[in-house]
N, C-alpha and C positions, 0 to 999 in steps of 0.2 A: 464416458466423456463428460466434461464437466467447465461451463462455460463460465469467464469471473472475470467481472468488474474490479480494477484496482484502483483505488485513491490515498493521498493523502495529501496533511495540511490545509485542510479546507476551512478553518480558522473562524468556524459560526456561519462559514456563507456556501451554500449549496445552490449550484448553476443549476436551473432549469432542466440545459438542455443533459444534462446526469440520465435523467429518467428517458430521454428519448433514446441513445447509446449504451445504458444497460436495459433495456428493455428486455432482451434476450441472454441473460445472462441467469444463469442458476443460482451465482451468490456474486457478493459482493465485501469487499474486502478493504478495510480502510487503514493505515500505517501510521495512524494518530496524530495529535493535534486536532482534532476534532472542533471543538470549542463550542459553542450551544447544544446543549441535551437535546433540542427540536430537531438538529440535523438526525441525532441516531434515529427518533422516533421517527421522522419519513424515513430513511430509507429500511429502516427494520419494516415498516410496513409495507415497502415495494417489493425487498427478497429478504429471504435468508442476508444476514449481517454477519462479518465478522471484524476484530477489531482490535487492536494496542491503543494504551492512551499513550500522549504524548506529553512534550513539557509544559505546554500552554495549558493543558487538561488540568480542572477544577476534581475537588476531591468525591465529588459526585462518581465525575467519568473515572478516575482512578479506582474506585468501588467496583465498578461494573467491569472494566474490562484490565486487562495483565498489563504489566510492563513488554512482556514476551508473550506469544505464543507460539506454537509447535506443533502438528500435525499431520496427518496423512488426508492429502488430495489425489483421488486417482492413483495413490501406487509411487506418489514424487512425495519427500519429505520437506516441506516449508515450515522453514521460522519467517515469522513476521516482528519486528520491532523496531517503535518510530526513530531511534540515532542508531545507528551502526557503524557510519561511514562507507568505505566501500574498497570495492580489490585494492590489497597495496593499502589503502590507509584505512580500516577499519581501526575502529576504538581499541581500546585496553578488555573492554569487557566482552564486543568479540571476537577480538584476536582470542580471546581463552576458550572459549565454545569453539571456536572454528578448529581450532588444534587440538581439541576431544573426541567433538562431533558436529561435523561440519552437515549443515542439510541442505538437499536437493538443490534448493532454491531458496534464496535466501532477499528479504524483502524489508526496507528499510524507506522512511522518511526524513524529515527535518531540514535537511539542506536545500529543500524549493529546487534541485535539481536534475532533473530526467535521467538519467542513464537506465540503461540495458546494456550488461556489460558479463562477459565470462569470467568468471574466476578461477584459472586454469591452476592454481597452487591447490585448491580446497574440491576442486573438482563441482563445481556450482554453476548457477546464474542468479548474477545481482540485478535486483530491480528497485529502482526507485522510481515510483510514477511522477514525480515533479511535484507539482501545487497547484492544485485547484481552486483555491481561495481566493479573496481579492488584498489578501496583507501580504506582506511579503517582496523582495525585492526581486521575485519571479515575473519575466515581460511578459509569459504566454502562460495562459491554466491549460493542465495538460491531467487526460486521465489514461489508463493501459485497459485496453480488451485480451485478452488470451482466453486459450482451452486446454486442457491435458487432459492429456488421452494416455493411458496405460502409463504412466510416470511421462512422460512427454509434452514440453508443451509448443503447443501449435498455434498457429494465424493470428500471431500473435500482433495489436495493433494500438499505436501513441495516436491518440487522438487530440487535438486539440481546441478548446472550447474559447479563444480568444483570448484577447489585451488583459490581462490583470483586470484594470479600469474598468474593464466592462464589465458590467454588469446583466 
């Protein structure tokens, strides 16, 4: 089993209470847009970091981390990268991956907006955890707790950290 913090869009501004809600968390996982190198550096220092940059991402972050990645958690095959779109209207670029090889769980940011939703055509679960940042024309910052267990993911839970505005 394998406990994980999902974020994205957090646009240089990391809430506080991040560290109180993944505290128990094996890794952490971000869907880019990042925006300040200091965000990666805390939370690489809190757990294990995983990560895509995003469009806002400076050529630093594009260095460090993929447009895509791809891997095995627990036995589920997740791609993570920050535009995708999502069931039904996915991009041009993954409508072509999905109709090759579509994976487990499939994880995308940029649009500032939450779903968890199945994608019954590709045989998946799309996640976008929202936006945690304070840009963006997102009203609530929202982050995902989940676990997978043997390819499965379980208790799985939208938390949310408050009003954009807040800080």
């Amino acid at each position: 089993m394998k406990k994980i913090g999902l974020m994205s869009d957090t646009h240089s501004h990391l809430d506080p209470k991040i560290f109180e809600y993944f505290k128990d968390v094996d890794e952490i996982w971000h869907a880019g847009d990042i925006g300040k190198f200091e965000v990666v550096e805390k939370l690489e220092a809190f757990k294990p970091f995983k990560a895509v940059y995003g469009n806002i991402d400076d050529a630093k972050m594009r260095a460090t981390f993929p447009l895509d990645l791809r891997w095995d958690c627990e036995g589920m095959d997740v791609w993570m990268t920050h535009i995708g779109g999502y069931p039904g209207r996915y991009n041009k670029r993954t409508k072509a991956i999905m109709a090759e090889n579509p994976p487990n769980l499939f994880i995308c940011g940029h649009s500032h907006i939450l779903k968890v939703m199945p994608d019954h055509k590709h045989g998946l679960l799309h996640i976008n955890p929202g936006a945690c940042g304070v840009h963006g024309w997102h009203k609530m910052k929202t982050i995902i707790r989940f676990s997978v267990v043997k390819g499965i993911i379980e208790d799985l839970e939208v938390i949310e950290l408050g009003a954009r505005g807040a800080l």
